[in-house]
Structures are given as C-alpha cells and as structure tokens.
N, C-alpha and C positions, 0 to 999 in steps of 0.2 A: 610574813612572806613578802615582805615589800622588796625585799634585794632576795638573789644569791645565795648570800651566806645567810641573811637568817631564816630562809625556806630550810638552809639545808640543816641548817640546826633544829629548826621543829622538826625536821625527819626524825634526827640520830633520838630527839625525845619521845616523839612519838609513839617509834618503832622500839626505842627503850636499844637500841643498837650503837655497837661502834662505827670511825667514819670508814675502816676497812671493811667490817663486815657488810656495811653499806654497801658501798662499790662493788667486792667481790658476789654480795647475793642479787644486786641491781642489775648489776651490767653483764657479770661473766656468769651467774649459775640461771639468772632468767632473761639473757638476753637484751636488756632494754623491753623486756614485754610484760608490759603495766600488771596485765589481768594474771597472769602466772604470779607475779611480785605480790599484789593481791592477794590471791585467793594463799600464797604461802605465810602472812602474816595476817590473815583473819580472823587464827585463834588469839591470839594477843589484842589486836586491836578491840578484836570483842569485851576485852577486860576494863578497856580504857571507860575512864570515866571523863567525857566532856560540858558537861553540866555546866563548869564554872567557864568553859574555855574563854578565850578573849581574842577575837579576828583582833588586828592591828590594822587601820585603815589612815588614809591621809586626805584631806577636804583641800582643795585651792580654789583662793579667793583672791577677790582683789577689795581691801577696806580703806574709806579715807578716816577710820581712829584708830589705826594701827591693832585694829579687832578688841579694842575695847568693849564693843555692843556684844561680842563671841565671848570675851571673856565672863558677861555679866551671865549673859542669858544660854550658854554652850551653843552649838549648829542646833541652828531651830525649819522649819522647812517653810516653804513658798510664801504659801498662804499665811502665818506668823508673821513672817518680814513684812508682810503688806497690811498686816493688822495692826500690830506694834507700833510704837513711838522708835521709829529706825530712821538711820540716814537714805537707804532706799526710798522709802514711804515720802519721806521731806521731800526727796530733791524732785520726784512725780508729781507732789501738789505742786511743788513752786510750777510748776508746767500745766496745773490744772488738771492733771489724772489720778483721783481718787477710785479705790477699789471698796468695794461692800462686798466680802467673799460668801458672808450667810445668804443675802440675797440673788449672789450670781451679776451683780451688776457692774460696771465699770464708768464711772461719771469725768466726760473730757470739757472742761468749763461747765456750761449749762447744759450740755447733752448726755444724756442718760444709757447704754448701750448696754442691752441683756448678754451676758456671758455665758448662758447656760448651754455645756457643750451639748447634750442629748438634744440640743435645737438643731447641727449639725451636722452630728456622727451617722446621719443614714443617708445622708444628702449627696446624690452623685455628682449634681451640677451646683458648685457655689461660683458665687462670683467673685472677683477678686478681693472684695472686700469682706462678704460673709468667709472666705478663707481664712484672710489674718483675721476675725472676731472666734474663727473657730481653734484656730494654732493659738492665742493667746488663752483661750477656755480650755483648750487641755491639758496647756502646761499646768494653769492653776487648778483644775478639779481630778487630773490622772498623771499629771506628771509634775507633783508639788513635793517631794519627800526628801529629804538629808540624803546625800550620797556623799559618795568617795571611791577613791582606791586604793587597792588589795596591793597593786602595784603599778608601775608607769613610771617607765624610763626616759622619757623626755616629755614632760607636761605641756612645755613651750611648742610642741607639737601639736599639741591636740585642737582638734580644727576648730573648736567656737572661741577660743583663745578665753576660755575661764579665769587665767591670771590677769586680765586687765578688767574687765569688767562684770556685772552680775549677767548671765548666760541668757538672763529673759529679756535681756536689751534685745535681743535678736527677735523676737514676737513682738513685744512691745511696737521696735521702728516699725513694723510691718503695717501695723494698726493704728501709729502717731507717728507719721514721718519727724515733727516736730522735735520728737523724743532725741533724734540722733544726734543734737548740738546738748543733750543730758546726757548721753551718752559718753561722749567726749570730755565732758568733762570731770563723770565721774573717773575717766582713765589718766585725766591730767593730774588729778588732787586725789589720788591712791598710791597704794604700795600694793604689791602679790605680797601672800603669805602663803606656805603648805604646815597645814594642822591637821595636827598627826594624831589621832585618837583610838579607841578600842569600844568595841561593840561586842556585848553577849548573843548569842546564839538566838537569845528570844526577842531580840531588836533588830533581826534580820529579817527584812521580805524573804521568804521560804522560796522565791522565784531565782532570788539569785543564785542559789544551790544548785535548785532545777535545770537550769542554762548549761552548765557542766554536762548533763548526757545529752546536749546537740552537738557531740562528736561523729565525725568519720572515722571509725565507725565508732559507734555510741557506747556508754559500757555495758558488758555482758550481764547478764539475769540482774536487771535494773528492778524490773516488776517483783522479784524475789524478796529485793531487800526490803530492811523496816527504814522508816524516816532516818534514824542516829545511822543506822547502816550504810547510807546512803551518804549520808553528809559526811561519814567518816572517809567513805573511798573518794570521795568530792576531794577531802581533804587530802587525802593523799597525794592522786591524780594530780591536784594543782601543784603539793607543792614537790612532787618527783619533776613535774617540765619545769617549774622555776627552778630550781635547784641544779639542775644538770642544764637548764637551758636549752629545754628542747620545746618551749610552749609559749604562747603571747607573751609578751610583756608590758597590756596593760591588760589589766585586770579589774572591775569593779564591785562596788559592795555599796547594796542598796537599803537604807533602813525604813524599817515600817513607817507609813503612812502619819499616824497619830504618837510617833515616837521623836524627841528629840532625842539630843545628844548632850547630856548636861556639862557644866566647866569642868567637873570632876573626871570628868572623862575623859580629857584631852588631855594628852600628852606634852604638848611641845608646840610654840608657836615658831615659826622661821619663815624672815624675810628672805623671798626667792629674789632674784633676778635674771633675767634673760644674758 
C-alpha cells in the first residue's frame, strides 16, 4: 500500500475482483460509501485467509556505514542501539553519554542522571530540566520500538527530518546541549536511506489497527466485529482512500515493543536524496 497502484492492486486481490468491477461496484453501484462497499463484500472477505499476510512497510534513516550495522542486525529498536556495539552508542561516549537502559540510568562524564520516567509522568510542575530528563525517559522506556511507513509521499517533509539524523537527537540536545555539535556531525558523515521491509500481522502493535476507527465518523458496528474482522475492514478502508486517493498519504506501521526486524526481512536498501 505504499503507492497508488500497489493499494490498488491489493484491492483487485483481495476482493478477488476485476479493475472494472472495481470501479463500477466502488464508485457507481455504492457510491464512493465505504460501509455499503463493506458490508457488500463481507461474505468473501470472510473466506480470506490472512494469517500469512505481509504489511509492506519502509524505515528512513540517515547511516554513516551505508546501513551496514542494519544489514548485520535488521531494524532493531531504541534501547538495542543504545546497548549494542553501534555507531550511535560510539559517537555519545566519545561526548561522554553513556546509557544503562536496565538500570534506567544515563551517565554524562562523572554525573549519573535516573531516567526512570514513572519519576515524572504524574508531575504537573517540572522544571525545565526534569522536562528534558523526562522527554529523553519516554522516548527510551514508551517510545523505543521499530517503526515505519505504510506510506509517505514526501519523507523530506516530515518535520523531525528523520533522513538526516537519528530522531532522538532531538531529546537528547534538550538534555546535553553539548550533544548538538554530534549532532552535526552525525549529518555531515551520513547518507538517508528508505528501507523497505515487510512485517507479519503478529509483529504489529495491535494499536496501529486500532487508530483506523478514530474516523469522522468512525466505522459502523466496530464493537460487533472479531479482531481478523476488524483488521480486515482496516484493511480495506486504508487501502480503498490510498488507491482512489481520497485519504492521508502518510500512513504509519508501528512494530511491537520486544520485536525486531530481521535482514531477512527487508527488502531493499536505497539511497534517497533531497
């Protein structure tokens, strides 16, 4: 579902249809109205078996070994990078910031700094500093996991500029001003890459599904359906607006927590550029 055309061709498979009968049962016998479309191919759909299915997803990055570390170890997430023998890890000590992620700790030269966000998350008044100790503790203890996109039509758009550098430069300077001449340089001595990969159904956060009926208005008899039911009309839904173009085009796909992305599983590596 990452273009257009291959939304629309998971359609024509999906639905086990032609690209006329397509069109003519989409647009002219139900209107462009989703939940009609739906409920008319939900005996079929019910037959389908997606068990083995495979989301196609894409990661960008910005690497200074041309993603040799991705190639060894596939998308691994946060807290990994910061455990690992990585160029991340490196270029942070050389700056004196070592992370202990079992302990929750972050050590800046001789100073020792507790990261553990539930010190935090209930605090109405932080000061500016327990703020960035608490934006850098959430990224790594609730917001450490492999992500991508489903789709995303101009990357070079997106506002934390993920192709030049790793995204938690942005927490980090907050917390080590120091950090932002590492910064810099990680973006001088890199290349962007978009690596394009595929994820089974059971290496998906189950929230990214869920996000799909925060629609106006949201889909009908949601509470009715089983889980596969659900994620089937997900499926649909997304890929009837990408395919006709009538829905965001960027879209994300979030992988569980304790899940990597092995080499085998990526697709394709390619140098983007601006």
């Amino acid at each position: 579902m990452r273009t257009h055309d291959s939304a629309y061709k998971f359609l024509l498979d999906f639905l086990d249809i032609t690209s006329e009968d397509l069109i003519m049962n989409y647009i002219v016998e139900c209107n462009k109205n989703f939940e009609t479309f739906w409920k008319e191919h939900f005996e079929r759909l019910e037959t389908v078996d997606i068990t083995d299915l495979r989301i196609i997803a894409f990661h960008i990055t910005a690497t200074q070994d041309e993603c040799a570390e991705i190639k060894e170890s596939g998308l691994i997430n946060l807290q990994k990078v910061l455990s690992k023998d990585t160029k991340l890890k490196e270029l942070l000590a050389s700056y004196g910031i070592t992370f202990d992620i079992p302990k929750r700790t972050v050590t800046a030269k001789d100073k020792v700094i507790n990261i553990n966000y539930d010190n935090y998350r209930d605090k109405f008044r932080l000061s500016q500093y327990e703020q960035s100790i608490s934006a850098v503790a959430h990224r790594l203890y609730y917001d450490y996991l492999v992500n991508g996109f489903m789709s995303n039509d101009d990357v070079f758009n997106y506002g934390t500029e993920i192709h030049k550098r790793p995204e938690f430069f942005l927490q980090l300077i907050k917390l080590f001003p120091q950090l932002k001449e590492a910064e810099q340089k990680w973006i001088e001595q890199s290349k962007s890459y978009k690596i394009t990969f595929f994820a089974y159904i059971e290496q998906i956060q189950p929230f990214c599904f869920e996000l799909y009926n925060l629609r106006d208005p949201p889909f009908d008899d949601w509470s009715d359906l089983s889980i596969e039911q659900r994620l089937k009309k997900q499926l649909l839904s997304y890929s009837i607006d990408r395919a006709f173009k009538s829905g965001r085009d960027e879209t994300f796909l979030y992988i569980k927590d304790d899940v990597d992305i092995p080499p085998e599983q990526i697709i394709s590596y390619e140098e983007i550029h601006e």
